[in-house]
TIPA-441674 format. One line per 5 residues: number of its first residue (from 1); their letters; for each residue x, y, z of C-alpha. Coordinates in steps of 0.5 Angstrom, whole numbers. Layout:
BEGIN
NUM	a	X:Y:Z; ...
END
This chain:
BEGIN
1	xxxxx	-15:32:23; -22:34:25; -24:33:18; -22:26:18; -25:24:23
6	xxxxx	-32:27:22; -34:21:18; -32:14:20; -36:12:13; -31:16:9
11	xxxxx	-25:14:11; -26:6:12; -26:6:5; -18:9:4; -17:4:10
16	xxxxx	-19:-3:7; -16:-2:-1; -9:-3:3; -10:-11:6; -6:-14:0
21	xxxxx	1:-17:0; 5:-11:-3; 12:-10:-5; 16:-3:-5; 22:-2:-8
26	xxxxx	28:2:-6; 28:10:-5; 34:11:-1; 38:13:-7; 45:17:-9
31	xxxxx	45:24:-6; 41:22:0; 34:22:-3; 29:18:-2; 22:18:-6
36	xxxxx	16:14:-3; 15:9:-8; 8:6:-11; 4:0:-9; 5:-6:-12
41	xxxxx	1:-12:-12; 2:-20:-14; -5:-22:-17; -7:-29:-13; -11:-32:-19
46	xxxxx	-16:-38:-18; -14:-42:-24; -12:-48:-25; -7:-47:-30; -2:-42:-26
51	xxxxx	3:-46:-29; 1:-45:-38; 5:-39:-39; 1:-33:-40; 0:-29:-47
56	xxxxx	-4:-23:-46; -10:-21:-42; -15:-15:-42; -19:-13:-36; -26:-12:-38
61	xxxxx	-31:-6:-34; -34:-11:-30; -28:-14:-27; -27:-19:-31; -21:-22:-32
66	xxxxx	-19:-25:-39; -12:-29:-39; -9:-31:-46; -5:-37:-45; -1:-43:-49
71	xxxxx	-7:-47:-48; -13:-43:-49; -17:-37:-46; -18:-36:-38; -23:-33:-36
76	xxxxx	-23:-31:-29; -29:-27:-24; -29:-27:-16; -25:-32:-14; -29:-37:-20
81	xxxxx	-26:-38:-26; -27:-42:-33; -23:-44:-38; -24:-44:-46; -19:-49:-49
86	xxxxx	-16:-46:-56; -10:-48:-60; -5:-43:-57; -1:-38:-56; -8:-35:-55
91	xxxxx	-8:-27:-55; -14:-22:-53; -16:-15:-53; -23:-12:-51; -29:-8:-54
96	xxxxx	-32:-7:-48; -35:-11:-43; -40:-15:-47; -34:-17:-53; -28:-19:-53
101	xxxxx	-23:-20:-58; -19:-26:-59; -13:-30:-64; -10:-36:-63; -7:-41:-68
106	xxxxx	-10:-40:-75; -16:-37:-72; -19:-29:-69; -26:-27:-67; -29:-25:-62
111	xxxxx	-32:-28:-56; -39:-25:-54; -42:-26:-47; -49:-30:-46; -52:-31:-41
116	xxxxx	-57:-37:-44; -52:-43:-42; -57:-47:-45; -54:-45:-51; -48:-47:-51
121	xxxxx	-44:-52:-52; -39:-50:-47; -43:-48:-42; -39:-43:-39; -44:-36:-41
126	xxxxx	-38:-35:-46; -40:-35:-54; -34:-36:-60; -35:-33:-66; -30:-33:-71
131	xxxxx	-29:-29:-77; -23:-33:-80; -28:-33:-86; -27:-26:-87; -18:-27:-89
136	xxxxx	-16:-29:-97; -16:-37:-96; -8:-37:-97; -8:-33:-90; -11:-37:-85
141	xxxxx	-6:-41:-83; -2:-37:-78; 2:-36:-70; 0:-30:-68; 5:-26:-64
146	xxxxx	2:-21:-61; -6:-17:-62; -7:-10:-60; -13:-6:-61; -12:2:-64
151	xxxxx	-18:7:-66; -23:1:-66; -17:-3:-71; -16:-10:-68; -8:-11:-70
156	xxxxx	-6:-18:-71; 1:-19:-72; 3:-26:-74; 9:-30:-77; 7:-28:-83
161	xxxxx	5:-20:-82; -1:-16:-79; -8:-17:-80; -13:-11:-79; -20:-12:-78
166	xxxxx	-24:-7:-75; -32:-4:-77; -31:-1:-83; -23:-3:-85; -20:-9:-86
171	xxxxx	-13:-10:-89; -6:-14:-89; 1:-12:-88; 6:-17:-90; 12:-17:-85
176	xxxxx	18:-13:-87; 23:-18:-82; 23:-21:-77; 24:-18:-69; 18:-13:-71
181	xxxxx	13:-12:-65; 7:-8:-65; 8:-1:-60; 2:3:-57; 4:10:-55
186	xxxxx	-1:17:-52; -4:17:-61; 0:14:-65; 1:6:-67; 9:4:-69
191	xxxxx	11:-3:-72; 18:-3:-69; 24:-7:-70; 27:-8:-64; 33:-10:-67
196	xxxxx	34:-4:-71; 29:1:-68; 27:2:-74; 19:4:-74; 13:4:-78
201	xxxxx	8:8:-76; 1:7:-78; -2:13:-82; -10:10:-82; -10:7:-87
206	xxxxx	-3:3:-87; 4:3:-85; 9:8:-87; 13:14:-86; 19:10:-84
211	xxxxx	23:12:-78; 30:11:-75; 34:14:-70; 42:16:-69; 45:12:-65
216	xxxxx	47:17:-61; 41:19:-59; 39:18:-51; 32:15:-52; 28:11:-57
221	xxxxx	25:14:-64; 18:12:-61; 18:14:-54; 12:20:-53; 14:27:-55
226	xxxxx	21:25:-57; 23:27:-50; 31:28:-49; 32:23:-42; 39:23:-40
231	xxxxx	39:15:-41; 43:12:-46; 46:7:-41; 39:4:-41; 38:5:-48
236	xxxxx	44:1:-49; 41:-5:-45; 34:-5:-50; 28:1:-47; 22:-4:-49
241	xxxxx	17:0:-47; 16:7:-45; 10:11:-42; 8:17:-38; 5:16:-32
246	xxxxx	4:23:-31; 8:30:-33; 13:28:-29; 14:21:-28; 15:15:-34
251	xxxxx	14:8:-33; 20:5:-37; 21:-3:-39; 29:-5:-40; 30:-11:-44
256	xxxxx	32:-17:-39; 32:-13:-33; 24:-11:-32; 21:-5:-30; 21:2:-26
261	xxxxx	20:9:-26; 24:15:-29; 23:22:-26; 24:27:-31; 24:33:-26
266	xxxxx	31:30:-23; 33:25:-28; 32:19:-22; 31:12:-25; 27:7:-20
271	xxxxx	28:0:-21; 23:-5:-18; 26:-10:-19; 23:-16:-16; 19:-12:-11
276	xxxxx	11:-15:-10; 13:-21:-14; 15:-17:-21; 18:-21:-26; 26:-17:-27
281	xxxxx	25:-20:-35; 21:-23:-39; 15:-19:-39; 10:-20:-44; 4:-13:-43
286	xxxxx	4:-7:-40; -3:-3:-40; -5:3:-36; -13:3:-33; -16:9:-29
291	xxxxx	-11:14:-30; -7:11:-23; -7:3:-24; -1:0:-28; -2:-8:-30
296	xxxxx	4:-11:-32; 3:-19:-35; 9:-23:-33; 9:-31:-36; 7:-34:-30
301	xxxxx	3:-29:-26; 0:-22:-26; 1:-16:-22; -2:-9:-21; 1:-2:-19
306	xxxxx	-2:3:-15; 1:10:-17; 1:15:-15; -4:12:-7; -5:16:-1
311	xxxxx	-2:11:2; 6:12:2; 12:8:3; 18:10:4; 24:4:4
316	xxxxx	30:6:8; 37:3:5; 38:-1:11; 45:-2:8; 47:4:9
321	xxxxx	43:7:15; 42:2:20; 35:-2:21; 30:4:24; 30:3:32
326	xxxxx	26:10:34; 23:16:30; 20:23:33; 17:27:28; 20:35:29
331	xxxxx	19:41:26; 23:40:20; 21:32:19; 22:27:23; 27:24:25
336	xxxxx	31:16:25; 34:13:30; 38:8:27; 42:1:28; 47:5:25
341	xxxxx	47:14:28; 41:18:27; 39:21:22; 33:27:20; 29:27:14
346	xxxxx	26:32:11; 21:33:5; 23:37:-1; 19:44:-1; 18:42:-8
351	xxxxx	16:35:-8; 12:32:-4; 14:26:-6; 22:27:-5; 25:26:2
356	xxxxx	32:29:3; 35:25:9; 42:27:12; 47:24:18; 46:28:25
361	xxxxx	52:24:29; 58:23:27; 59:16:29; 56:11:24; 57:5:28
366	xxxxx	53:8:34; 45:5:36; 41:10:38; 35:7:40; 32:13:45
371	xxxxx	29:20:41; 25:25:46; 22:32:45; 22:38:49; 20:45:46
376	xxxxx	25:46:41; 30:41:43; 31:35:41; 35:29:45; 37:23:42
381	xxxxx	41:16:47; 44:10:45; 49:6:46; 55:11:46; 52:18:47
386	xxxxx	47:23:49; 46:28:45; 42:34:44; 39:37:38; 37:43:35
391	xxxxx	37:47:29; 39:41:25; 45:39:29; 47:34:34; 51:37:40
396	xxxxx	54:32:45; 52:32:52; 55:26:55; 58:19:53; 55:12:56
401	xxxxx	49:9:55; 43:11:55; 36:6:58; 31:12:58; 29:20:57
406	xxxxx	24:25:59; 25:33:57; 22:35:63; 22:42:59; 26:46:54
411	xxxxx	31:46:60; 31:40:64; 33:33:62; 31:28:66; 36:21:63
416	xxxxx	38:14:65; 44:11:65; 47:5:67; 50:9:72; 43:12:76
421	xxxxx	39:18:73; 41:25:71; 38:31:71; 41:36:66; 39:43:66
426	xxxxx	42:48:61; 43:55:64; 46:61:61; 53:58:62; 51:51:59
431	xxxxx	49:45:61; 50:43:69; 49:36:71; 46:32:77; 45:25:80
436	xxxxx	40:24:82; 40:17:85; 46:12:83; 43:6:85; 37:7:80
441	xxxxx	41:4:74; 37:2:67; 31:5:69; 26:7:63; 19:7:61
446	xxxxx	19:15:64; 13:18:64; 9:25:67; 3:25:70; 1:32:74
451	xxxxx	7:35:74; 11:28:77; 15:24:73; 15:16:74; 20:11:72
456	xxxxx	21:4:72; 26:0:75; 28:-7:77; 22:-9:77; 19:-4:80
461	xxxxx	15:3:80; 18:10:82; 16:17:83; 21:23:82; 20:28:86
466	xxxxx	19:35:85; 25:38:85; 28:32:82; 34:31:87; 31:24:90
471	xxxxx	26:18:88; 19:14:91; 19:7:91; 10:6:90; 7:0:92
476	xxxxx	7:-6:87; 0:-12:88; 4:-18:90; 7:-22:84; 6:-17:79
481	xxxxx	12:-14:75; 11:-8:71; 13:-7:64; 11:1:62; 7:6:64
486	xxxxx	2:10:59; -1:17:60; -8:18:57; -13:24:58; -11:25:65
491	xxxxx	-10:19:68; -3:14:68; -3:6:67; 1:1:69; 2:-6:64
496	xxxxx	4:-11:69; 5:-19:67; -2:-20:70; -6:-14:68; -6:-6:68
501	xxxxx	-7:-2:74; -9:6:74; -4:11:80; -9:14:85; -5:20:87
506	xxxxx	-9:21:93; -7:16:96; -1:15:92; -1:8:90; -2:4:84
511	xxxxx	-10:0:84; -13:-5:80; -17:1:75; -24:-3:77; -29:-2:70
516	xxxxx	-24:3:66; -25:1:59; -17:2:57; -15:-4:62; -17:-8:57
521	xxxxx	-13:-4:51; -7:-3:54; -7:-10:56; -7:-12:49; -4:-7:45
526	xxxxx	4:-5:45; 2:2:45; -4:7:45; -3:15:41; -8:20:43
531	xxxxx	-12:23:36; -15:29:40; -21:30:42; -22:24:46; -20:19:40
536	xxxxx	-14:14:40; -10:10:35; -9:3:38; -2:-1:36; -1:-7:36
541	xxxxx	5:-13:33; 2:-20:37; 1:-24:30; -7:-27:32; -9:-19:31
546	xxxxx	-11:-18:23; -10:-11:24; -5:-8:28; -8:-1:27; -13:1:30
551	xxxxx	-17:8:31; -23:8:37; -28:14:37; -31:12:45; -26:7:48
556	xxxxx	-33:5:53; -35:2:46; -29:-2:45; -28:-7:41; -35:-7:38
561	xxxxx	-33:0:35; -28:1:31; -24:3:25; -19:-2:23; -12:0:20
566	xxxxx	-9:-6:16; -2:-5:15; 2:-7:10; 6:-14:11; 12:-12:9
571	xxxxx	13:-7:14; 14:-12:19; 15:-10:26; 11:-3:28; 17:0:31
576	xxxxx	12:7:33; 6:11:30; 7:18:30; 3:24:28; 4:31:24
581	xxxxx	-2:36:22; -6:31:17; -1:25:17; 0:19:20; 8:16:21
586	xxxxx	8:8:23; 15:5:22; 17:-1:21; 25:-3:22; 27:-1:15
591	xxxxx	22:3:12; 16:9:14; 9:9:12; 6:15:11; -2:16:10
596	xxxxx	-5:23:8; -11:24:11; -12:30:8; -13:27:2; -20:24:4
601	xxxxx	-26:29:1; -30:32:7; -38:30:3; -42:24:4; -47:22:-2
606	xxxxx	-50:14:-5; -49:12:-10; -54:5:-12; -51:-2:-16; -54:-6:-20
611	xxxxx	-55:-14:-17; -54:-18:-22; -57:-25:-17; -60:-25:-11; -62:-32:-8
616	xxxxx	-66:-34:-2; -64:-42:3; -70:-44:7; -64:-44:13; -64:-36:13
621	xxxxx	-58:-35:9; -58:-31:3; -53:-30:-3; -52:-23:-6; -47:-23:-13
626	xxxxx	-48:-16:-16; -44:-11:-21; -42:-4:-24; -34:-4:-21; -33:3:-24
631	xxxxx	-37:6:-19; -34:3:-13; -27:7:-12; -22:10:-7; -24:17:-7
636	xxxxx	-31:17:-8; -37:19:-4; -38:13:1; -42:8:-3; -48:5:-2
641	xxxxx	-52:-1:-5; -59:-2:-3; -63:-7:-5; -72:-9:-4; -75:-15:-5
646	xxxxx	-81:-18:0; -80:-12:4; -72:-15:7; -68:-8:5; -60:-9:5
651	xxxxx	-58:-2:6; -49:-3:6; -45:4:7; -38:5:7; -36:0:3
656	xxxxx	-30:-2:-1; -28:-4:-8; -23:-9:-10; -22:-10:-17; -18:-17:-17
661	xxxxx	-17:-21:-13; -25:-21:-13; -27:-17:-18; -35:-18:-17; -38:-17:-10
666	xxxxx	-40:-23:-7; -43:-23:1; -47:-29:4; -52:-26:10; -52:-32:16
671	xxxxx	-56:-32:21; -51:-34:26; -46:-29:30; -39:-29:27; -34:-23:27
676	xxxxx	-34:-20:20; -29:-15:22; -25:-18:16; -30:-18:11; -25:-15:5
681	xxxxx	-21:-22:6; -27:-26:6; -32:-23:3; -37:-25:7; -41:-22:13
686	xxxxx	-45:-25:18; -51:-22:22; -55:-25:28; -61:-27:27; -63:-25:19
691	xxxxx	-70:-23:18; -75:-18:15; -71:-12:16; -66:-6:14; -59:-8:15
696	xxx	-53:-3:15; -47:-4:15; -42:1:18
END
C-alpha cells in the first residue's frame, strides 16, 4: 500500500484511463467459476454519417482513426472529423502513420497526409493518389470485398479476385469461387472458403498448397497452431475468426453470434454477447494494437477491448445468487451477502483471474444484508438468521431478523433484532446469550470507540456500557435526527439530517465538531475507509458527483486535493469498499470492482511530446494541440510535456492518454477560475489569472 500511495502522479494516470462507458460480460459460469472479464468500450465517433455502414477501419500511431464506409472515407482526430466522398464500399488498411492505403469501387491507392491544404482540392490535409494505372486495363472495374496488408503486401480481393500491390511485387489472382475471405493469423495469410473451410495459403509469391480439414475435426484448419480446443459445437455454428490473446486465452468470433473469449487452460468460452454495446453478429473486422488493446468494427459502431487491465470486474449471475447487499473481505476472500444467501468467493491459487464461489447457507431464499468481522469469526444476519462463520462454513446461532452487528472480540457479539439487542458469548460450552434491553428493537449503525459501543436507535443515540448488561441514551441537539456513526483515527462522528457532530467523551455528549475538517466529508458522502497512515478513501452515490470515489492524502486540504476515483457506470450503486494487501474491492449490486494497486510501478521519469500548434488570444486564452500517442500509456512513468515560447513554460505531469474518443491532446487555458477536476471528459483545464509563468498540473 505504502508504495501506491507514495506518488499521487503515478496512480492518477491508472485512475483516469477508466472514465468510459463499459460493459462486462458474465463471469459466473457452470462449476461456480467466476473469471473477472475485460473492459469494453463503444467508441462514440463525432461523424456525421454514423449511420453509412462501416467497411473496414485502421488506427494510425497518431490516433487517427480511418473509417471505410459505403459512401467514402471518415477520417476522424480529436472530437473533428472530415469526410472523403468515394464510390463505395471503401475499404483501408495502413502503411504508417503518414500513408494509408485504400480501394473503393474500380480504384485503390493511397491516401498521403499534406499538411499544405492549399494544395488541395479537398481541403481536408489529406491527398488521393490512385495507382489504378498500374492494373491490366481488363482489371480496373471491380467491388472490392475485403483489403489486407501482409509483409508490406496490400491484398485486395474483389469480385473478380486478389490483386496484390506491394514496393517490389505485384500480381493478380483470380477467385477460385465465391464465399472465399482473405484470413490473417500470427505469420501466415489463408484465402479461405467459408462454405467449405477449404484454404489457400499464400507462399510469397502466390496462393497455393491447398488445405482442407475432416469434418470431425474440433477447430478450423487455419487457426494458430492447429490447437485441438474442445469446440466442435462452436465450430458447427461457423468459427469466423480466431486469434491468441496471450498463451492461455483466444479471441474467438462465431457466425451470427459475435464474439468471446476461449480459456485454453480450463476449456471455458465467454461470450460478451452484447456487453459495451458489441454487435452479437455481423461483425466486419477484428485487429489486435499494443499487445492489450482489441478493436472490433461492427456496421454501425466501433468498439475496443482492454484485456488483460488493472481494473477487473467480476459480474455476479444475479440470477442464480441474488443481487449483492453486503461484502467483507476474509482470509480466505470475500464474502457476498446476498438477496438470495451468503456466498465466499475465493481466488484460484493458480490463476488469479479465476474465482471459485460457493454457497455458505443453506436457505437460497434468505437476504443476508449484514456481514461483520471479529478475530477469526465471521458473522453474518439477515432476514431469517444469524449465523457465525469459521473455517469456511456457516453455524446458526439464532433465528430472526437481524437490523445490526458489532463483534466486540473473538468471543462476544453484540446483536440487534426486532426483539431488543443481544450479547453473545461463546465459552467453552457454546454460545450463551443475554438480553441486554428488550425495548431497544431495530437498532444499527453500531460502532466502537474507546472501548464502548455505540448504536442508533429510534432516532436517537445510545452508549452500551462496559459490561454490556445496560445502554445510555446521549443528548441529542434539538431537531436533529441521527443517520450513522463513523469512527475515524480516534475520534466518532454522527451524520444527522442537519450536519455532523463528533462525541466529546468528557462530557459524555455529542457537539458540533467546530473547524474539524471531516464535518464537511461525512456530511457528503456515504462513507469514509481509512488507508492507513492518515489517508482515506471516500465514497460517495449522490448522481451530482462525477467521481463517486475518491482518495485524500491531508483532509485539512480537502477538496482542493484530491485524487479521484472514477468508477464504471455499470457498477451502479456503491454497496461497500473494502481493502485486502494491495487490492481494492468496490461492490455494486450485481457485480465486484477490483483495482490491483500493486500493479502500479514505484519510478518517476518525463518523457517530452512534440506540440504540433500552439496558438495565442489577445483575451489570455491559449490553445495547445499536440501529438506522439504511443508515449502516453497506462503503465509508464508519469508523463510530462514541456513547452517554451516567449519565456510561458507549460510544464503538465501526470497525466493520461486516451487514444479515442479523442485521440489528440487538445487543452484550452482560460484565465478564469472553473473546476477542471473532469479534465479527461472535457478535455480542457481552466487557470487563474494566465500569464507569464511555469504551470503545473498534478
Amino acid at each position: 500500500m505504502n508504495l501506491f500511495l507514495k506518488s499521487y502522479r503515478i496512480y492518477l494516470i491508472f485512475f483516469l484511463i477508466i472514465t468510459c462507458e463499459s460493459g462486462f460480460n458474465r463471469g459466473f459460469t457452470k462449476g461456480k467459476q467466476v473469471y473477472l472479464t475485460p473492459w469494453i468500450q463503444e467508441i462514440k465517433l463525432p461523424s456525421r454519417y454514423t449511420d453509412i455502414p462501416n467497411r473496414s477501419f485502421f488506427l494510425d500511431d497518431l490516433g487517427h482513426i480511418f473509417l471505410g464506409k459505403d459512401n467514402g472515407l471518415t477520417i476522424i482526430y480529436g472530437q473533428n472529423s472530415v469526410h472523403l466522398h468515394m464510390e463505395g464500399p471503401v475499404y483501408v488498411a495502413g502503411a504508417n502513420s503518414d500513408t494509408l492505403f485504400f480501394a473503393c469501387t474500380n480504384d485503390l491507392g493511397y491516401i498521403a497526409r499534406n499538411d499544405d491544404r492549399r494544395t488541395l482540392n479537398n481541403g481536408t490535409g489529406f491527398e488521393i493518389i490512385s495507382l489504378k494505372h498500374r492494373l491490366p486495363a481488363d482489371l480496373r472495374n471491380f467491388i472490392p470485398q475485403q483489403l489486407v496488408r501482409f509483409e508490406n503486401i496490400f491484398f485486395i480481393l474483389t469480385d473478380h479476385g486478389v490483386y496484390y500491390l506491394g514496393q517490389h511485387t505485384q500480381g493478380y489472382f483470380p477467385n477460385p469461387g465465391s464465399g472465399f475471405r482473405l484470413h490473417r493469423t500470427g505469420e501466415e495469410l489463408y484465402l479461405v472458403d467459408a462454405e467449405t473451410q477449404g484454404s489457400l495459403r499464400w507462399s510469397g509469391e502466390d496462393f497455393g498448397e491447398v488445405f482442407s480439414l475432416d469434418r470431425t475435426g474440433t477447430f478450423p484448419w487455419w487457426f494458430p497452431g492447429s490447437v485441438e480446443t474442445g469446440l466442435p459445437a462452436l465450430n458447427a455454428q461457423g468459427i469466423t475468426f480466431a486469434d491468441y490473446i496471450n498463451e492461455r486465452f483466444l479471441l474467438v468470433s462465431v457466425r451470427n453470434q459475435g464474439i468471446g473469449i476461449y480459456d485454453l487452460q480450463g476449456r471455458n468460452f465467454t461470450h460478451f454477447g452484447n456487453k459495451g454495446g458489441l454487435p452479437e453478429q455481423d461483425i466486419q473486422q477484428i485487429c489486435f494494437k499494443g499487445g492489450s488493446e482489441i478493436w472490433i468494427l461492427a456496421p454501425r459502431s466501433l468498439h475496443k477491448i482492454n484485456y488483460p487491465s488493472s481494473f477487473d470486474m467480476l459480474e455476479i449471475n444475479t440470477e442464480e445468487t441474488g443481487s449483492i447487499q453486503v461484502t467483507a473481505i476474509t482470509g480466505e476472500g470475500f464474502m457476498m451477502g446476498t438477496s438470495r444467501g451468503l456466498y465466499l468467493a475465493e481466488q484460484d491459487p493458480g490463476n488469479k483471474n479465476l474465482w471459485n464461489v460457493h454457497s455458505l447457507t443453506p436457505d437460497a431464499r434468505e437476504s443476508i444484508h449484514l456481514l461483520a468481522s471479529g478475530g477469526n469469526r465471521q458473522f453474518a444476519a439477515g432476514s431469517r438468521n444469524l449465523y457465525c462463520i469459521k473455517d469456511g462454513s456457516a453455524e446458526l446461532l439464532e433465528q430472526g431478523s437481524y437490523t445490526g452487528l458489532w463483534p466486540v472480540d473473538d468471543h462476544t457479539l453484540v446483536a440487534a433484532s426486532e426483539k431488543g439487542i443481544r450479547v453473545f458469548r461463546f465459552r467453552d460450552d457454546g454460545w450463551h446469550i443475554s438480553q441486554v434491553h428488550p425495548l431497544l428493537p431495530s437498532s444499527h449503525s453500531f460502532a466502537q470507540h474507546d472501548d464502548a459501543v455505540f448504536f442508533l436507535c429510534s432516532g436517537k443515540v445510545y452508549m452500551l456500557a462496559d459490561d454490556l448488561n445496560s445502554a445510555i441514551c446521549l443528548p441529542l441537539p434539538e431537531e436533529e435526527v441521527p443517520c450513522r456513526l463513523d469512527v475515524i483515527g480516534q475520534k466518532l462522528y454522527l451524520t444527522g439530517v442537519n450536519q455532523t457532530y463528533i462525541y466529546d467523551r468528557n462530557r459524555e455528549a455529542i457537539l458540533a465538531p467546530p473547524g474539524d475538517p471531516f464535518a464537511k466529508i461525512l456530511s457528503s458522502s456515504d462513507r469514509v475507509v481509512s488507508a492507513g497512515e492518515g489517508q482515506y478513501w471516500i465514497v460517495r452515490n449522490e448522481s451530482r458527483y462525477r467521481s463517486r470515489v475518491i482518495h485524500i492524502r491531508n483532509p485539512e486540504d480537502y477538496p482542493e486535493e484530491q485524487i479521484i476515483f472514477p468508477v464504471l457506470q455499470h457498477l451502479g450503486e456503491i454497496i461497500s469498499l473494502d481493502m485486502k494487501d494491495s487490492v481494492v474491492y468496490l461492490a455494486g449490486k450485481d457485480r465486484v470492482a477490483l483495482f490491483d494497486l500493486s500493479a502500479v510501478d514505484d519510478h518517476q521519469g518525463e518523457v517530452t511530446v512534440r506540440i504540433d500548434r500552439i496558438r495565442s488570444e489577445d483575451t489570455g486564452t491559449l490553445d495547445l494541440e499536440f501529438a506522439s500517442a504511443s508515449e502516453f500509456s497506462s503503465g509508464q512513468a508519469p508523463m510530462v510535456l514541456s513547452y517554451k515560447s516567449n519565456d510561458i513554460e507549460f510544464h503538465l505531469a501526470g497525466l493520461d492518454y486516451q487514444s479515442v474518443p479523442e485521440p489528440l491532446f487538445r487543452y484550452r487555458l482560460h484565465p478564469s477560475q472553473e473546476d477542471w477536476s473532469d479534465w479527461s471528459s472535457r478535455r480542457e483545464i481552466f487557470l487563474n489569472d494566465l500569464h507569464h509563468g511555469q504551470y503545473s498540473f498534478m
